[in-house]
C-alpha positions as CSV (number, residue, x, y, z in Angstrom):
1,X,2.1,13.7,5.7
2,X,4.1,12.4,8.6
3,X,7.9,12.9,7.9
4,X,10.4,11.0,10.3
5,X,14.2,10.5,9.7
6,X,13.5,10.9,5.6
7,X,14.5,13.9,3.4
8,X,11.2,16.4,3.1
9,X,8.6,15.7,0.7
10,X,8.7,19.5,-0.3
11,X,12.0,18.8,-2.1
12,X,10.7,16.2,-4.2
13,X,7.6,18.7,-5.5
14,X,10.7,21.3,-6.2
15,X,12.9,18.6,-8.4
16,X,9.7,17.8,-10.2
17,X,8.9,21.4,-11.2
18,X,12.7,21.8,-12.1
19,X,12.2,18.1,-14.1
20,X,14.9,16.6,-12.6
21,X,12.9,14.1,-10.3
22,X,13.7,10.3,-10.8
23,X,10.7,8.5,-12.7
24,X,9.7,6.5,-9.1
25,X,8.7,9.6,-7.5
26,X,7.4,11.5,-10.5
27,X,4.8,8.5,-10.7
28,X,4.4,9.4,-6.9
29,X,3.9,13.4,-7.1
30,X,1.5,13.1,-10.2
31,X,-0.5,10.4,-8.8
32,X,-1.1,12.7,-5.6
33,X,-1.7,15.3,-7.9
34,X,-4.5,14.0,-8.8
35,X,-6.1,12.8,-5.7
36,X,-5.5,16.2,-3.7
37,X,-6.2,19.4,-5.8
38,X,-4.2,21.5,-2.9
39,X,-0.7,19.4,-4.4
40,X,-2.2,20.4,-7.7
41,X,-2.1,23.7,-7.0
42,X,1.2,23.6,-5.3
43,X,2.8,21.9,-8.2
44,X,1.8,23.9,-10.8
45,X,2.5,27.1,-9.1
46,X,6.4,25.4,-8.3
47,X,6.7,24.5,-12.5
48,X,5.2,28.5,-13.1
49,X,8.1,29.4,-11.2
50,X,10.6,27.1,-13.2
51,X,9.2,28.0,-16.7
52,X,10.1,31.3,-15.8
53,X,13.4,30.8,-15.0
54,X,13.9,28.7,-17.9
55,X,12.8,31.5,-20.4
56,X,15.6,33.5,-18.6
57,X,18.2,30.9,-18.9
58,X,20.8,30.4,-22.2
59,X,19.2,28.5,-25.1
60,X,21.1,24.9,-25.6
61,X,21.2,23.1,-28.8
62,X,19.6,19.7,-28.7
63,X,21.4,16.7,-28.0
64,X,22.2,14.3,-30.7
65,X,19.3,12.1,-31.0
66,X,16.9,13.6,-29.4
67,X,14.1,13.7,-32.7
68,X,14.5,9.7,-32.8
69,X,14.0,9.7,-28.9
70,X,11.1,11.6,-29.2
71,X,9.6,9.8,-32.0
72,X,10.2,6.7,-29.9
73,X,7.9,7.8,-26.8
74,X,5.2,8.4,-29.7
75,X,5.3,4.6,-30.2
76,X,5.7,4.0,-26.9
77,X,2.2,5.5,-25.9
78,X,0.8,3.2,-29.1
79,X,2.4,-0.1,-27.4
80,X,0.8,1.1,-24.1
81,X,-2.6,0.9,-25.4
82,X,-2.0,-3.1,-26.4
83,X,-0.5,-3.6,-23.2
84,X,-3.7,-2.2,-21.6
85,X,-5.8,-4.1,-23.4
86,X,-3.6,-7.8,-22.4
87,X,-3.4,-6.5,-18.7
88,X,-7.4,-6.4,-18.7
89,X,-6.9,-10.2,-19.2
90,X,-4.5,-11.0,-16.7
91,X,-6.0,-8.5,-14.0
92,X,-8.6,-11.1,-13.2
93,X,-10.6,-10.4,-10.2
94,X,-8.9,-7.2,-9.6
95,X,-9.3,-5.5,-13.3
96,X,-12.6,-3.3,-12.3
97,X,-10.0,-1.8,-8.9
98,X,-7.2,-0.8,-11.2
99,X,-9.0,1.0,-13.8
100,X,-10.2,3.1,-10.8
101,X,-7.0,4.2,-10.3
102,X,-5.6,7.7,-11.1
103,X,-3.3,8.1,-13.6
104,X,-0.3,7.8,-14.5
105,X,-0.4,4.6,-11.9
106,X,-3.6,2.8,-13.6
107,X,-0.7,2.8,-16.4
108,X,2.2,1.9,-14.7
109,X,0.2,-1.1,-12.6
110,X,-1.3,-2.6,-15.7
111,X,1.9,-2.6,-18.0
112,X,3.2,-4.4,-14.6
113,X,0.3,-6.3,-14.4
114,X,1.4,-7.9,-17.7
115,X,4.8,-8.0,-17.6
116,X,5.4,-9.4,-14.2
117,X,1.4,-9.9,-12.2
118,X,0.8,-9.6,-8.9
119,X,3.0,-11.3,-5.9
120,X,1.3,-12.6,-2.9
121,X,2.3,-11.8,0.2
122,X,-0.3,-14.1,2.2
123,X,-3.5,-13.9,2.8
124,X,-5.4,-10.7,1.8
125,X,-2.2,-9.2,0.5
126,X,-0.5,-8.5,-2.9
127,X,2.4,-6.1,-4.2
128,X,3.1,-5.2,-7.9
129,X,6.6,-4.2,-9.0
130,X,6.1,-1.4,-11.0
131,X,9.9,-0.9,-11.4
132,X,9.9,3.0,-12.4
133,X,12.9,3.9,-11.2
134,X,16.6,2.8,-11.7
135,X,17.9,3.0,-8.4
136,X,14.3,2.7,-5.9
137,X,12.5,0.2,-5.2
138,X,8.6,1.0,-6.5
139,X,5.8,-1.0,-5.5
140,X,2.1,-0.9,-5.6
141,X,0.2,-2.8,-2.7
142,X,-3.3,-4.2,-2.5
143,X,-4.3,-4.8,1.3
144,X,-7.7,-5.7,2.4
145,X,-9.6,-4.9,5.0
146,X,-7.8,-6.3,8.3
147,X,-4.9,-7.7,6.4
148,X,-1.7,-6.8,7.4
149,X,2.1,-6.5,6.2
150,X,4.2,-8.6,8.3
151,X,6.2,-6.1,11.0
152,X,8.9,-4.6,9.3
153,X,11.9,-1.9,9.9
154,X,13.5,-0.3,6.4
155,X,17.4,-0.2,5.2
156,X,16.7,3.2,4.3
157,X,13.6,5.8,3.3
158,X,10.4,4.6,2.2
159,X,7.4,7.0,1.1
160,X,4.2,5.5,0.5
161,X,1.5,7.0,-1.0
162,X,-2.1,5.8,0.1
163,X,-4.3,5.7,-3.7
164,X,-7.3,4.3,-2.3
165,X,-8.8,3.1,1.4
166,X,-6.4,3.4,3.8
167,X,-4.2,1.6,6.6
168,X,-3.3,2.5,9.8
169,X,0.4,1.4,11.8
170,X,1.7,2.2,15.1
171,X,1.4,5.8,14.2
172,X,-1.6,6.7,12.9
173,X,-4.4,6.5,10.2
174,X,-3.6,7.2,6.6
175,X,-5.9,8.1,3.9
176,X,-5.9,8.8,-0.1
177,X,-3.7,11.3,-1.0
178,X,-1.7,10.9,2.1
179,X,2.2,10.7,2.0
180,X,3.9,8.7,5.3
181,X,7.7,8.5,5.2
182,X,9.3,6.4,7.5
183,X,13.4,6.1,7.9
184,X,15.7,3.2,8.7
185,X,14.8,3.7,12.4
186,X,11.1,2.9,12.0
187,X,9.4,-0.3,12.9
188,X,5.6,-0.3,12.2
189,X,2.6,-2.9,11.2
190,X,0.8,-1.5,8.7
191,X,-3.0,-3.2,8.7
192,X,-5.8,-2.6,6.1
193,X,-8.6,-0.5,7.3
194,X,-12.1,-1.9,7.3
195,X,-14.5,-0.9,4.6
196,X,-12.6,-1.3,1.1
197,X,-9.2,-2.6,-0.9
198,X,-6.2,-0.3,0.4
199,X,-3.8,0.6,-2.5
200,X,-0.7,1.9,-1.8
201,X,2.3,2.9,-4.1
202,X,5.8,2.4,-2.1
203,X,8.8,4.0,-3.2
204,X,11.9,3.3,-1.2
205,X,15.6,3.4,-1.0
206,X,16.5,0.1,0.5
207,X,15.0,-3.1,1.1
208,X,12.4,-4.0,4.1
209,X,13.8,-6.2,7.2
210,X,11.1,-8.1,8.9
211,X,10.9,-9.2,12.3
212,X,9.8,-12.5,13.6
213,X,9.7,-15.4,11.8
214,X,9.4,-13.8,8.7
215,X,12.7,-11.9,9.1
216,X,14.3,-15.7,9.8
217,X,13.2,-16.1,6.6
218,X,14.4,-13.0,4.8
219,X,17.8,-13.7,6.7
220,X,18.0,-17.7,5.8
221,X,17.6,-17.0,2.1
222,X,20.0,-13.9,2.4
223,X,17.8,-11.5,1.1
């Protein structure tokens, strides 16, 4: 994990085991869950610690509702599965690559897939908005080998999460399972790594600001 001007990772593992954690970086810790068993490990020790406490704490009554809301996210899972079965359709070329991926993302991309599809980003790249949380920005990218994102600074943190292949930038090489954060000060070129399809899952706080002509874009249409 390389950590720059952004908060520490560590705190995100804690406001998951507490259950607090928005739904954009709960995507993110249980997709690295799966792909690095050490996370796994670290995660379920942090929610053995917060069980614990919470078999200390006060009993609460339930909030008003909460039986229909519950019953809801039963359907919810059973509208998945049809949603699944439509973004197989519409997942074209791609459809083998995203059923590789670990859940709950394979979910998340193809309920997106669905709902929105892929966006290209020119050649040899696409991004999926997976919009999982309220107030971040969560995307899933698909580079190819030697493709790369246009150069790019951030308005404020962005973690990404390498799912499959890898890239490399300015700083270094990143692999599956790998975290890089990068704050409003960084500038980097991220570029596919040779061999197989990157995926990456992005989850940031602000918008991207490109450089070059590409940022005369971003600033002519006022994005």
């Amino acid at each position: 994990m390389t950590d720059t001007a952004a908060p520490s990772f560590s705190e995100l593992y804690a406001a998951y085991a507490a259950g607090c954690l928005d739904p954009a970086f709960t995507l993110m810790v249980e997709t690295q869950s799966v792909l690095r068993p050490e996370i796994r490990r670290s995660v379920a020790a942090s929610e053995m610690i917060a069980g614990g406490l919470l078999e200390t704490a006060p009993e609460a009554a339930l909030s008003a509702g909460a039986l229909d809301r519950a019953l809801a996210e039963i359907d919810a899972i059973e509208v998945s599965a049809d949603l699944s079965v439509k973004a197989g359709r519409a997942a074209g070329e791609a459809m083998d690559e995203v059923l590789a991926l670990p859940e709950p993302l394979r979910s998340a991309a193809l309920d997106a897939i669905v709902q929105t599809g892929w966006q290209s980003m020119g050649r040899g790249l696409k991004r999926l908005n997976l919009r999982s949380g309220d107030q971040l920005e969560t995307e899933l990218y698909r580079i190819s080998p030697g493709a790369r994102i246009p150069r790019h600074a951030h308005a404020g943190n962005e973690y990404t999460l390498v799912v499959a292949g890898g890239f490399s930038d300015e700083r270094g090489s990143y692999g599956p399972g790998e975290v890089v954060i990068n704050g409003p000060n960084d500038l980097h070129q991220p570029v596919g790594d040779e061999g197989e399809i990157c995926y990456a899952l992005a989850v940031r706080d602000g918008g991207l600001r490109f450089t070059g002509v590409m940022g005369f874009l971003q600033r002519l249409l006022g994005d």
